[in-house]
C-alpha positions as CSV (number, residue, x, y, z in Angstrom):
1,X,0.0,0.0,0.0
2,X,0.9,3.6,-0.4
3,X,2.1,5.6,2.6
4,X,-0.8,8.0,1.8
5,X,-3.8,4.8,1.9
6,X,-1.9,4.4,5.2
7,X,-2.7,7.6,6.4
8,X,-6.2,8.0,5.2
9,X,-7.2,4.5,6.8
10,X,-5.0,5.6,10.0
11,X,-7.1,8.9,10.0
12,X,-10.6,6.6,9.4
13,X,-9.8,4.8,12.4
14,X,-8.8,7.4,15.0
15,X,-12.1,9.0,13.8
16,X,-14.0,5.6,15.1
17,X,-12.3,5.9,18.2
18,X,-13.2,9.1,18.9
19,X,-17.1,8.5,17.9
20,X,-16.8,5.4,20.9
21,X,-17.4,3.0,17.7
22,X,-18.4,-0.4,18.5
23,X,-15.5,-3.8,18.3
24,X,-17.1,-4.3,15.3
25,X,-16.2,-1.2,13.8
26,X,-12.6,-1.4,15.0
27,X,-12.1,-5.2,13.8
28,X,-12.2,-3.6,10.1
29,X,-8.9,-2.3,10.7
30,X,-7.2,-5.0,13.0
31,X,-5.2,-7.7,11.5
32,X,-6.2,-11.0,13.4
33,X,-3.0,-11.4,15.6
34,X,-2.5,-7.8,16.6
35,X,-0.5,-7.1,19.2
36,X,-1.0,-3.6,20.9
37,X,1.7,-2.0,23.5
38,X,0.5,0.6,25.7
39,X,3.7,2.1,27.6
40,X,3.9,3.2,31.1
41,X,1.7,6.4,31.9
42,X,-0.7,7.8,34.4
43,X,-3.4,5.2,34.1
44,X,-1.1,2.0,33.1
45,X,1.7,2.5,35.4
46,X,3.1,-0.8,34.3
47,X,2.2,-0.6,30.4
48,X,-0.1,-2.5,29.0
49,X,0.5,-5.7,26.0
50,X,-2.9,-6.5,24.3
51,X,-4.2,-9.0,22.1
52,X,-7.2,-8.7,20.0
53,X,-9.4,-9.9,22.6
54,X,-7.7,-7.8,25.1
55,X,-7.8,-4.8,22.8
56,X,-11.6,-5.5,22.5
57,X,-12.4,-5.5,26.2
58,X,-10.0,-2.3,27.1
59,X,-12.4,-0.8,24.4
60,X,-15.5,-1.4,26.6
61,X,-13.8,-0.4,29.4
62,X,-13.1,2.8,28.1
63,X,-16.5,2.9,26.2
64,X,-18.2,2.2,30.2
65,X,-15.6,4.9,31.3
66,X,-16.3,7.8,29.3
67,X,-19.1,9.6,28.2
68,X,-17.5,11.7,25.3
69,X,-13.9,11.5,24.0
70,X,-11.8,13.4,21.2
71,X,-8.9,12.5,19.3
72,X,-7.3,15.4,17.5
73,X,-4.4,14.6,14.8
74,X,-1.8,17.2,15.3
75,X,0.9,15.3,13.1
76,X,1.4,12.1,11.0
77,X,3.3,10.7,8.5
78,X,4.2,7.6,6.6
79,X,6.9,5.6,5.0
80,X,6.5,2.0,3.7
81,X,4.2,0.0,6.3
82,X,4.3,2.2,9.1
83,X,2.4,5.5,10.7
84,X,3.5,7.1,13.2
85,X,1.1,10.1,14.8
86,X,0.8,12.5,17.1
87,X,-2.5,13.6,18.8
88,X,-4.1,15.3,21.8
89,X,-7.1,13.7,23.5
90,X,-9.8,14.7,25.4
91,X,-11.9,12.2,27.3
92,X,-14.9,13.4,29.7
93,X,-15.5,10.9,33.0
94,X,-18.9,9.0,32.8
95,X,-17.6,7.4,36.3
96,X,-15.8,8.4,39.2
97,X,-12.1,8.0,38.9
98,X,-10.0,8.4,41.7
99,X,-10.8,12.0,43.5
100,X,-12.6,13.0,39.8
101,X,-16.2,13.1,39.9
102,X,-18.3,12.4,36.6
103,X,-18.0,15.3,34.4
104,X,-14.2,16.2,34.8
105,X,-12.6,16.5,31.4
106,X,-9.1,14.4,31.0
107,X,-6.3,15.0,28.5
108,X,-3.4,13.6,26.9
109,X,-0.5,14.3,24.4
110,X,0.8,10.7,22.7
111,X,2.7,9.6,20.0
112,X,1.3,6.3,18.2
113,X,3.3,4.1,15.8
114,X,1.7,1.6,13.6
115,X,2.9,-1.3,11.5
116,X,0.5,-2.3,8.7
117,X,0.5,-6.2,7.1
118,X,-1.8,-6.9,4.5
119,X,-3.7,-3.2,5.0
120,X,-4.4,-3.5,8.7
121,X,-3.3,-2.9,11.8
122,X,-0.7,-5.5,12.7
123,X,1.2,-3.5,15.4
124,X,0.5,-0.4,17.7
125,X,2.7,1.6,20.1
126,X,1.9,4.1,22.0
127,X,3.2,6.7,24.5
128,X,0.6,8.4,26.5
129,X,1.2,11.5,28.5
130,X,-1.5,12.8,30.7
131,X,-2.2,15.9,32.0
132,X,-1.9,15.9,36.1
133,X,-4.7,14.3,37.2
């Protein structure tokens, strides 16, 4: 695929995260034995390594989580089967989390780098950094 496909399916799926699509909407873009790595921030101290099925139930947890989010594309570019991005994120609390009532509004900066096979997602990176919370 072109480096430019890449970026106009990257952009098609950060703008299904950021409607809270459904698993189903996200498979389309997931190559069956995804792996996703989540590196250590303020909500995964530890990081986080994800499967599909994994990826599929952090999704509902964040879906259960969150009433709204946002996912803004400050940066991204290509070059053969990779994208790597920047974006800021906004997520509003549907639940109580820690001392933040329903209502507070969360942000991040992150940097995401994906590895396409075949057209989809094959591998995801990210680095997450939260605003204090």
């Amino acid at each position: 695929m072109e480096p430019s496909e890449l970026i106009e399916i990257t952009r098609a799926y950060v703008n299904k995260i950021s409607s809270g699509a459904s698993d189903e909407d996200l498979d389309r873009f997931y190559a069956p034995d995804i792996v996703q790595e989540e590196f250590p921030n303020a909500f995964f101290p530890q990081g986080a390594r994800r499967n599909h099925s994994a990826i599929k139930e952090a999704n509902a947890k964040g879906r259960n989580a969150l009433s709204a989010q946002t996912l803004e594309i400050v940066n991204i570019v290509a070059m053969g089967n990779n994208v790597a991005l920047e974006a800021h994120w906004t997520g509003t609390l549907a639940v109580p989390l820690g001392s933040h009532p329903p209502g507070t509004t969360l942000c991040a900066h992150f940097a995401q780098f994906l590895e396409f096979k075949d057209g989809l997602i094959w591998r995801q990176r990210s680095y997450d950094c939260y605003d204090p919370l």
